[in-house]
N, C-alpha and C positions, 0 to 999 in steps of 0.2 A: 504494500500500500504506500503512495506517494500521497503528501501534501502539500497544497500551494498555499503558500500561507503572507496576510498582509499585515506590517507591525506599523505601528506607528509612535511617532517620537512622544515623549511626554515633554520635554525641553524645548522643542520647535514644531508647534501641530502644523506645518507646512510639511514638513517630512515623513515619509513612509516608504516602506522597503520592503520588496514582493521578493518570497523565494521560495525554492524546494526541495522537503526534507522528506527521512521517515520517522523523523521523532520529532514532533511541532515544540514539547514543550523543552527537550535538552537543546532545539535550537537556539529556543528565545535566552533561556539561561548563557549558552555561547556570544549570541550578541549582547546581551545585557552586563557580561563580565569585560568588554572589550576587544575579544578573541577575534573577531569579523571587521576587517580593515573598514568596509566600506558603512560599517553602520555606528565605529565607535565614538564617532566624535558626538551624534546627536542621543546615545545614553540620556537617561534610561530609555528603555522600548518595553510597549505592551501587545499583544496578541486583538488583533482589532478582529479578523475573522479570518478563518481557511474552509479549504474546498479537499476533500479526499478522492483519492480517483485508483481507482484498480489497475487501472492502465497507467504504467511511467510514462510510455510516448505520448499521452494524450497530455498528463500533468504539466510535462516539461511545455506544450503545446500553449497549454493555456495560460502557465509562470509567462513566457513570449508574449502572448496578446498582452497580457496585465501591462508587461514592462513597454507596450507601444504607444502609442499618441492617444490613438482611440482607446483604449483597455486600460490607461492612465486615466484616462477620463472616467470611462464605466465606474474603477474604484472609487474615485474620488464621488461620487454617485450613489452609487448603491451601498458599496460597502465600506466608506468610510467614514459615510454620516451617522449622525447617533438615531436610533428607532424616533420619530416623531420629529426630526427637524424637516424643512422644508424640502419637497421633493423627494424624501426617504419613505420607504415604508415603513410598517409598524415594526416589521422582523429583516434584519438583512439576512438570514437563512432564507428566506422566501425570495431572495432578488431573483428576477430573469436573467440568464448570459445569454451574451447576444448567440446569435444563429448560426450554425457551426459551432460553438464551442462551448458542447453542454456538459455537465459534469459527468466523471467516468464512474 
C-alpha cells in the first residue's frame, strides 16, 4: 500500500508538501525532526490529509498531478481548506479528483 500524503506548514500556512510513502505517520515524524532537506526549514508540519492507493504506479501518478499547476490548485481547494470555509466541503475525505485520477 502506497500513500500520497499533503502536510502542511504550521510556521508558514502558505507552505505544503505533497509526497509518497508507506508509513504516513514515520514520514511526518522524519520531516518534523529535520531529516527531509526540502521540508526542514518551514518545521513544524502537520498531516492535513492523504489518499491510499493499492497501486504504487497509480500513487506515484497522482503524488505528479498534486505537484502540477493544476493539482496544486485542486489541493489548495479541496484539500487544504478547513471543513466549512469557503468553497470546501463539509468533509475533504468526500473531495472529487478530477477525471482520470481516481483513487487506487
Amino acid at each position: 500500500m502506497k500513500f500520497v500524503y499533503i502536510l502542511k506548514s504550521d510556521t508558514d500556512i502558505d507552505h505544503f508538501y505533497v509526497g509518497v510513502t508507506d508509513d504516513v505517520a514515520a514520514r511526518l515524524q522524519k520531516h518534523n525532526a529535520g531529516e527531509v532537506s526540502h521540508t526542514s526549514k518551514y518545521r513544524p508540519w502537520h498531516l492535513k490529509t492523504y489518499v491510499a492507493f493499492s497501486d504504487e504506479k497509480r500513487a506515484f501518478e497522482f503524488e505528479k498531478y498534486l505537484k502540477s499547476g493544476s493539482g496544486r490548485a485542486f489541493a489548495k481547494i479541496k484539500a487544504l481548506k478547513a471543513p466549512g470555509e469557503a468553497g470546501q466541503p463539509g468533509n475533504t475525505r468526500t473531495a472529487k479528483f478530477p477525471s482520470g485520477i481516481p483513487p487506487g
